[in-house]
Chimera marker file (.cmm) of the C-alpha trace (Angstrom):
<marker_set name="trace">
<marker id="1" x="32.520" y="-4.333" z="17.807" r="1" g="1" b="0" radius="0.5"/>
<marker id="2" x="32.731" y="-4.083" z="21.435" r="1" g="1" b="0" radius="0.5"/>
<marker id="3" x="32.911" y="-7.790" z="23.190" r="1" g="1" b="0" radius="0.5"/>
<marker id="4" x="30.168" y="-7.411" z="25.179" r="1" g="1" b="0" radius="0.5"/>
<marker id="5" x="28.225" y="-6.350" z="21.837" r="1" g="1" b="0" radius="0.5"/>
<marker id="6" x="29.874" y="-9.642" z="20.388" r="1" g="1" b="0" radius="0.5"/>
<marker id="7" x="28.289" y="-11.590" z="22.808" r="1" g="1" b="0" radius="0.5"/>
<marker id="8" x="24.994" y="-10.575" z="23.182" r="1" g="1" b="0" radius="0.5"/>
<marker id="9" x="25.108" y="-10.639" z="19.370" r="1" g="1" b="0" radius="0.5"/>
<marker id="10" x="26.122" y="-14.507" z="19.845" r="1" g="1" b="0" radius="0.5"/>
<marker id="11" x="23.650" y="-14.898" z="22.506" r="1" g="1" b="0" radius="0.5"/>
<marker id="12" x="20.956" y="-14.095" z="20.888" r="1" g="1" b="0" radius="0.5"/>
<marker id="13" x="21.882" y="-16.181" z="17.713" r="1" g="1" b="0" radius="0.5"/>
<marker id="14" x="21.997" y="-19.097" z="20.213" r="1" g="1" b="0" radius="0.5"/>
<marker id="15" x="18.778" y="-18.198" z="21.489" r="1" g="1" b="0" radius="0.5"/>
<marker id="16" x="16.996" y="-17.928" z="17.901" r="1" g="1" b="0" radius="0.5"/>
<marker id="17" x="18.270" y="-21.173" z="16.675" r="1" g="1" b="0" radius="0.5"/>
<marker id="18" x="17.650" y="-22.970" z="19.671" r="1" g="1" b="0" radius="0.5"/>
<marker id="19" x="13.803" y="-21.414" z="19.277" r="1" g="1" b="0" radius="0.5"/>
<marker id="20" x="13.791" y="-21.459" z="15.787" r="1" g="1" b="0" radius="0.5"/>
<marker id="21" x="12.874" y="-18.126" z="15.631" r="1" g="1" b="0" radius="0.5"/>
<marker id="22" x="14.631" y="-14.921" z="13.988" r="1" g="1" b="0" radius="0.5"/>
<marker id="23" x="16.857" y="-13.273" z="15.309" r="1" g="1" b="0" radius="0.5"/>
<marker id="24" x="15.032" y="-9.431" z="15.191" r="1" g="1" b="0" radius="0.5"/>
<marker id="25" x="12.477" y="-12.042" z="17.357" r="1" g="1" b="0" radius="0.5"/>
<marker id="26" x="15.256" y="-13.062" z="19.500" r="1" g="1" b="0" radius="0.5"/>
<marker id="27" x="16.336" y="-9.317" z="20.221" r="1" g="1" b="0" radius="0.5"/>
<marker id="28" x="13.381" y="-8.067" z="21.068" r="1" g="1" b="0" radius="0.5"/>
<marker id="29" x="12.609" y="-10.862" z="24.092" r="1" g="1" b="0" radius="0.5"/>
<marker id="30" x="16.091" y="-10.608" z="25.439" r="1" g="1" b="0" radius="0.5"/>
<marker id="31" x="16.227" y="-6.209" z="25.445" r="1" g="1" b="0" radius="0.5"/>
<marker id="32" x="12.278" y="-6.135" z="26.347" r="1" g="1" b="0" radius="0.5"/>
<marker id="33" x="12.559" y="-6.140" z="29.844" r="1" g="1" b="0" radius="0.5"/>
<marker id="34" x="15.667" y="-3.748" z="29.364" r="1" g="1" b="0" radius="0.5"/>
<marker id="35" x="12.794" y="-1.195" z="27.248" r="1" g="1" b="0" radius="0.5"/>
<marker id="36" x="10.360" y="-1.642" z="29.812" r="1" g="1" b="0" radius="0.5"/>
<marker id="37" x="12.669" y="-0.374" z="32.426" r="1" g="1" b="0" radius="0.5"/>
<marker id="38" x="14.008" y="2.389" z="30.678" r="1" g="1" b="0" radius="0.5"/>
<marker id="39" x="10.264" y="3.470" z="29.688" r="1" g="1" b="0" radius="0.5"/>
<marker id="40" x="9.169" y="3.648" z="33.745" r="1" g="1" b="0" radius="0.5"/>
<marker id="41" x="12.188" y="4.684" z="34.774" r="1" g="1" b="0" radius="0.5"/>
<marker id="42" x="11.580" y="7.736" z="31.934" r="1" g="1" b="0" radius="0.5"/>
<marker id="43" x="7.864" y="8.337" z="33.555" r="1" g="1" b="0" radius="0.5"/>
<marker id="44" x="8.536" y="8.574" z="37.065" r="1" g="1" b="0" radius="0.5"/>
<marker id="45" x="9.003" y="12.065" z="38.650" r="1" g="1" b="0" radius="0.5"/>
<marker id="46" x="11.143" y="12.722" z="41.649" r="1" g="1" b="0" radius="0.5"/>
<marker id="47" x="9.992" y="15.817" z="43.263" r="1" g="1" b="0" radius="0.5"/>
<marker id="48" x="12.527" y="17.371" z="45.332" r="1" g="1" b="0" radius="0.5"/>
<marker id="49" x="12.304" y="17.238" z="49.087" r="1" g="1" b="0" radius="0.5"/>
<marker id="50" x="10.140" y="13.842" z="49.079" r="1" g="1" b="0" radius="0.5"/>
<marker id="51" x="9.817" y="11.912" z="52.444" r="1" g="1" b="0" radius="0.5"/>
<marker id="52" x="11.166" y="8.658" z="52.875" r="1" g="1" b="0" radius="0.5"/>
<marker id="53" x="7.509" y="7.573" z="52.551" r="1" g="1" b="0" radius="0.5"/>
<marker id="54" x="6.802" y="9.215" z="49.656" r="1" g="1" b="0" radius="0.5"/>
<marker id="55" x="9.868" y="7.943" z="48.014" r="1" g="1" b="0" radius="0.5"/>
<marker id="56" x="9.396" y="4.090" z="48.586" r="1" g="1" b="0" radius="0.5"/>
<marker id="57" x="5.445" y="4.657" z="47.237" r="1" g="1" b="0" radius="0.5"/>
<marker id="58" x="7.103" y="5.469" z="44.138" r="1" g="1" b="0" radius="0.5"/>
<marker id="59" x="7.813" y="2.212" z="41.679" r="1" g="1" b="0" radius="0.5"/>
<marker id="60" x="11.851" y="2.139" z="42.334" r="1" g="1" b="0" radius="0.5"/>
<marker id="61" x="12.596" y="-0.925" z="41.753" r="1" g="1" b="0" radius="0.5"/>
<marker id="62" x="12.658" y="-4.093" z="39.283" r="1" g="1" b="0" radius="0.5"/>
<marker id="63" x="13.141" y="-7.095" z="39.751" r="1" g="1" b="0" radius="0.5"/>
<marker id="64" x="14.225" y="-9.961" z="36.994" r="1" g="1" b="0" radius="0.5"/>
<marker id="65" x="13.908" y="-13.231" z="38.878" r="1" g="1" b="0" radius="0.5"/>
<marker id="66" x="17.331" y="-15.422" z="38.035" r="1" g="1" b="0" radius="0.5"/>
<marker id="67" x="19.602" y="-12.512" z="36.940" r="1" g="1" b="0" radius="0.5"/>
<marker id="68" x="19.302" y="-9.376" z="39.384" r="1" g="1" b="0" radius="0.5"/>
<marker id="69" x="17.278" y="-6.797" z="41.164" r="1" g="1" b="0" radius="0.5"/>
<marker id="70" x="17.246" y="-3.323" z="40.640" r="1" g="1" b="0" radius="0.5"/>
<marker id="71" x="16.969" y="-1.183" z="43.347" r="1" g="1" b="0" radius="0.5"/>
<marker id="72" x="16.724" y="2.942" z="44.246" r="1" g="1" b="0" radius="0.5"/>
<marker id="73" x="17.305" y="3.662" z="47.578" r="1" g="1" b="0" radius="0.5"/>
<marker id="74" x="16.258" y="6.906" z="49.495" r="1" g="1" b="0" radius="0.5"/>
<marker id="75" x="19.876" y="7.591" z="50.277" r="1" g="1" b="0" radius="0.5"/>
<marker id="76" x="20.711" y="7.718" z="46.959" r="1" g="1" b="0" radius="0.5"/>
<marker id="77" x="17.827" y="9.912" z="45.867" r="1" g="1" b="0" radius="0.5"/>
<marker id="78" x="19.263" y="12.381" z="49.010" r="1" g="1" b="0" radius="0.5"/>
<marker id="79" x="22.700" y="12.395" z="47.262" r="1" g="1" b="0" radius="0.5"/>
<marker id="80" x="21.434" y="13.087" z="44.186" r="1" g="1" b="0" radius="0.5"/>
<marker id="81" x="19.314" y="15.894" z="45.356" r="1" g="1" b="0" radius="0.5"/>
<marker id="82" x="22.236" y="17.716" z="47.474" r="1" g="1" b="0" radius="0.5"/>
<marker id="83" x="24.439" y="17.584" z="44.197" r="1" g="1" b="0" radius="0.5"/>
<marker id="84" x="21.253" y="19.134" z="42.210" r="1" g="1" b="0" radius="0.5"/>
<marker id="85" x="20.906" y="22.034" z="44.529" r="1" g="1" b="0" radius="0.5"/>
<marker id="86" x="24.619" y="22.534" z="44.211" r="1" g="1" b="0" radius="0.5"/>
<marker id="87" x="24.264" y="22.986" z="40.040" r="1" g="1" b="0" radius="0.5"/>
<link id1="1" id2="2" r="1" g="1" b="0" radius="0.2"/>
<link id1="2" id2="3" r="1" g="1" b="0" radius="0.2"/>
<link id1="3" id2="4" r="1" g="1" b="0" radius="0.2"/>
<link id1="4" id2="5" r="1" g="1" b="0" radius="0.2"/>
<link id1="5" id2="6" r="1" g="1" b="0" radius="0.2"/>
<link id1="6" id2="7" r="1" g="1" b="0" radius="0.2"/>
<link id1="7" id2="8" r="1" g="1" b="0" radius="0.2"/>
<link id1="8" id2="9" r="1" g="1" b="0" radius="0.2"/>
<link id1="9" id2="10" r="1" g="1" b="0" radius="0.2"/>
<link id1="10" id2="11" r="1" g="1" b="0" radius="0.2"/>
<link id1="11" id2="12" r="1" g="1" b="0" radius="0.2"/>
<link id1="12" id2="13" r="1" g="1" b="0" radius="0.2"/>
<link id1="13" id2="14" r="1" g="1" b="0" radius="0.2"/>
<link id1="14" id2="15" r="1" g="1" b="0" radius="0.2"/>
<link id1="15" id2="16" r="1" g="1" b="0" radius="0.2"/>
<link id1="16" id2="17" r="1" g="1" b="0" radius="0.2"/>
<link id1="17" id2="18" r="1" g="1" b="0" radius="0.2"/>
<link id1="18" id2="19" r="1" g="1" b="0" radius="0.2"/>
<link id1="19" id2="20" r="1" g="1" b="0" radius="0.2"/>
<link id1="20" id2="21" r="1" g="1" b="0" radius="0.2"/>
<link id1="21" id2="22" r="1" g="1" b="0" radius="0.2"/>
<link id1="22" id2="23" r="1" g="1" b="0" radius="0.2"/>
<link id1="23" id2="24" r="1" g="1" b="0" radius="0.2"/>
<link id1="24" id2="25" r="1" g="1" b="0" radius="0.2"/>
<link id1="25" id2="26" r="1" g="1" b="0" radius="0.2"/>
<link id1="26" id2="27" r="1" g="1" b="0" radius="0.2"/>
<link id1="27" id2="28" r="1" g="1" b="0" radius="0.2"/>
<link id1="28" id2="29" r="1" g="1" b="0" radius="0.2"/>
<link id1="29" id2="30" r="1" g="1" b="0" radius="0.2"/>
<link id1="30" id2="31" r="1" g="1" b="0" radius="0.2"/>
<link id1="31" id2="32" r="1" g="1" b="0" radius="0.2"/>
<link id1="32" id2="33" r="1" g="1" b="0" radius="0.2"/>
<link id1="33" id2="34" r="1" g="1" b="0" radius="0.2"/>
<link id1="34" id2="35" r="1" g="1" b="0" radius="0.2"/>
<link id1="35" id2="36" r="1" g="1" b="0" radius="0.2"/>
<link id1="36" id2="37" r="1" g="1" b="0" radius="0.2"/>
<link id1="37" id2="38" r="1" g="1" b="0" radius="0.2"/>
<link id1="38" id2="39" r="1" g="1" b="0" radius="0.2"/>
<link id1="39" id2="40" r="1" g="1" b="0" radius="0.2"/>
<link id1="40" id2="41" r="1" g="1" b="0" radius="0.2"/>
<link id1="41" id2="42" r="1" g="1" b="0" radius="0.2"/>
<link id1="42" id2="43" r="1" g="1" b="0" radius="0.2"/>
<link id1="43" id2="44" r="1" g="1" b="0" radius="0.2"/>
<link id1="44" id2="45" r="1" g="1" b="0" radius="0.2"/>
<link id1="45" id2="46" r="1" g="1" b="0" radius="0.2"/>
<link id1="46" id2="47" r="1" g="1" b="0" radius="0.2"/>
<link id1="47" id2="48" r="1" g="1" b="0" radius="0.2"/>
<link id1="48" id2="49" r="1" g="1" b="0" radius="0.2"/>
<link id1="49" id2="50" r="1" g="1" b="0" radius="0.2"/>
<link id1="50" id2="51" r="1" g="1" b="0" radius="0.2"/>
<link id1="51" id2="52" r="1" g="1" b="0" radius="0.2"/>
<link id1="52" id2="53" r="1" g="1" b="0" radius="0.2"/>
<link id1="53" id2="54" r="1" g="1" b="0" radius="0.2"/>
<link id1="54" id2="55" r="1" g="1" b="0" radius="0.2"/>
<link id1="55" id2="56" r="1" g="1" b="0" radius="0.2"/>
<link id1="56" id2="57" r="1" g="1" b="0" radius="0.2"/>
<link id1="57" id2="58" r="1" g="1" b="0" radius="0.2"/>
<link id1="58" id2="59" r="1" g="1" b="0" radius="0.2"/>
<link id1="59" id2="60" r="1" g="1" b="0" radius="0.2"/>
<link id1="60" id2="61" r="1" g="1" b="0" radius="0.2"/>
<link id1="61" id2="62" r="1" g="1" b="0" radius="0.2"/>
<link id1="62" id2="63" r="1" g="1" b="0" radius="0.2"/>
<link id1="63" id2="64" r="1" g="1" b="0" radius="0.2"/>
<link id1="64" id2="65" r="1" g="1" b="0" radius="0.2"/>
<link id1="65" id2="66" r="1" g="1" b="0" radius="0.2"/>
<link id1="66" id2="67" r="1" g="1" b="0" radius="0.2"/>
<link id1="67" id2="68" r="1" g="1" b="0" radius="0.2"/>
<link id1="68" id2="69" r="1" g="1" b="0" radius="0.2"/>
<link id1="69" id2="70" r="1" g="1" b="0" radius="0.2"/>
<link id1="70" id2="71" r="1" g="1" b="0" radius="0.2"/>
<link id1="71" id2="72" r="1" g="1" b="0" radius="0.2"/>
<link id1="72" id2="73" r="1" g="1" b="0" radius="0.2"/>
<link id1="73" id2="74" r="1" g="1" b="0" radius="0.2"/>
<link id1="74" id2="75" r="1" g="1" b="0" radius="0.2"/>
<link id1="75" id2="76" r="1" g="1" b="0" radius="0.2"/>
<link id1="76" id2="77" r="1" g="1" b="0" radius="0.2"/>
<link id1="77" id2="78" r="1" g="1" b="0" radius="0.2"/>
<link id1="78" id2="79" r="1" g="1" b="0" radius="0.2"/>
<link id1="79" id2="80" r="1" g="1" b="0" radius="0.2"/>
<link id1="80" id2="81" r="1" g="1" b="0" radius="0.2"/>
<link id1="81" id2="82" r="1" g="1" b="0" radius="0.2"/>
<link id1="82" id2="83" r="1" g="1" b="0" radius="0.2"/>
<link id1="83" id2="84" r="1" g="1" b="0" radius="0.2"/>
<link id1="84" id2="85" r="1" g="1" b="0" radius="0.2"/>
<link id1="85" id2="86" r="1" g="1" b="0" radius="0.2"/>
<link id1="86" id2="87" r="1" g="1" b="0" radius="0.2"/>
</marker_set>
């Protein structure tokens, strides 16, 4: 097992006993904000050629308050679009 598996697994044993909930409980609250982003990230469409404007009306980022903020910048959307046109 990987050692970052390890300690999530660990993790979230804490966190059930500490609850007194299961751990399948456990799981699911500590990877359900991981699913959520995954799900939006899935649904939104990047045209190609979008403005700055149109890019930053799009939901890009997430934030989870205490542990980090995720964040797409129109840069990187550029870079990724030049390297798609080369393909």
């Amino acid at each position: 097992m990987h050692s970052s598996r390890k300690l999530d697994k660990e993790k979230i044993e804490e966190i059930a006993e500490k609850y007194n909930i299961s751990f399948e409980q456990a799981k699911e609250i500590v990877y359900s904000p991981y699913e959520l982003m995954k799900e939006k990230l899935g649904e939104l469409t990047l045209e190609d050629e979008l403005t700055e404007e149109e890019f930053y009306k799009k939901k890009t980022n997430f934030n989870m308050p205490s542990l980090f903020k995720l964040f797409a910048s129109y840069y990187a959307y550029k870079e990724i679009m030049k390297k798609k046109k080369k393909l």
